[in-house]
PyMOL CGO cylinders between C-alpha atoms (Angstrom):
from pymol import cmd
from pymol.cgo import CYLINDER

trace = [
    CYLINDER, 2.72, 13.13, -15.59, 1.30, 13.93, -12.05, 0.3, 1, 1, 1, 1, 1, 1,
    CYLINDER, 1.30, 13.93, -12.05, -1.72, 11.93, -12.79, 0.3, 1, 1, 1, 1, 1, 1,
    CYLINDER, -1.72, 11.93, -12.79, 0.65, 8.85, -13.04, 0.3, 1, 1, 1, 1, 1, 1,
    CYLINDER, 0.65, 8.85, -13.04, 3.16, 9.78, -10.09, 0.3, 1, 1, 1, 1, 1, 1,
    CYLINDER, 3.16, 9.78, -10.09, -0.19, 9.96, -7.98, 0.3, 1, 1, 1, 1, 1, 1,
    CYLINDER, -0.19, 9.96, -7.98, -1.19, 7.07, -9.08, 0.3, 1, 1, 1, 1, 1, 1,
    CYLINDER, -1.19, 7.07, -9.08, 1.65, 4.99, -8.58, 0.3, 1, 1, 1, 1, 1, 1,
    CYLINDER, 1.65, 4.99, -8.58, 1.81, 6.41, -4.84, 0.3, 1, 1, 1, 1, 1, 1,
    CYLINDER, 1.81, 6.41, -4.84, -1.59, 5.35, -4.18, 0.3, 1, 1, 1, 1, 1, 1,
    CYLINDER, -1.59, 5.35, -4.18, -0.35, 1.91, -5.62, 0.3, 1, 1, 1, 1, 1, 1,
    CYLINDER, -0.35, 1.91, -5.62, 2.51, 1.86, -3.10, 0.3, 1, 1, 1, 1, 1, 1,
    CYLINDER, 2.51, 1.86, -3.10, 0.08, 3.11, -0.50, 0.3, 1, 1, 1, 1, 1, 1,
    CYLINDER, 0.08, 3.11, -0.50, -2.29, 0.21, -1.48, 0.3, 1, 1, 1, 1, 1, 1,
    CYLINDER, -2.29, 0.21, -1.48, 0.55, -2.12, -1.05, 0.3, 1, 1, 1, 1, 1, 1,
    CYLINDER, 0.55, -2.12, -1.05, 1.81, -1.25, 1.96, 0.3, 1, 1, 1, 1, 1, 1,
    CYLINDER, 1.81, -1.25, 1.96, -1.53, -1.40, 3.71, 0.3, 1, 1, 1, 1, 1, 1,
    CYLINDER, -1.53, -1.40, 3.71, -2.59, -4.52, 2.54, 0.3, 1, 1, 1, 1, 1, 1,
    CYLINDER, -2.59, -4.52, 2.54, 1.28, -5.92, 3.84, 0.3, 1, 1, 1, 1, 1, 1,
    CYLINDER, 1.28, -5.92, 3.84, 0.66, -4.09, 7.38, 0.3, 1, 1, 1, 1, 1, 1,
    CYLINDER, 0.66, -4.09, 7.38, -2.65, -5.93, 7.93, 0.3, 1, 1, 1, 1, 1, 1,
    CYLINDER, -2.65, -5.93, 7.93, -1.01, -9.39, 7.09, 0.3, 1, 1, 1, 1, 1, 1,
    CYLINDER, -1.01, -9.39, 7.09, 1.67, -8.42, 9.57, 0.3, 1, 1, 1, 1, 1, 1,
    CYLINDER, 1.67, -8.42, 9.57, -1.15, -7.67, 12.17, 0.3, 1, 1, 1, 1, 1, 1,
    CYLINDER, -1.15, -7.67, 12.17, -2.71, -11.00, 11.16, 0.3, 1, 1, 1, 1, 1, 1,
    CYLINDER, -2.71, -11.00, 11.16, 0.16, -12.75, 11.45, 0.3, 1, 1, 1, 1, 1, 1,
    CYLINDER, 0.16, -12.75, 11.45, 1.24, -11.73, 14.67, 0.3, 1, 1, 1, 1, 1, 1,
    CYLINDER, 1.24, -11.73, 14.67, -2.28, -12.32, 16.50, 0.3, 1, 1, 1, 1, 1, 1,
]
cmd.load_cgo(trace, "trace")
């Protein structure tokens, strides 16, 4: 049970990254 709720947070995490850096792309 933890073992999944951490890995779905590192998911998100993963995710949200990878959406700020096309933001940052975007906007240079």
């Amino acid at each position: 049970m933890y073992m999944e709720a951490t890995f779905i947070v590192k998911k998100i995490v993963a995710v949200a990254a990878s959406a700020f850096k096309l933001v940052l792309v975007m906007l240079n």
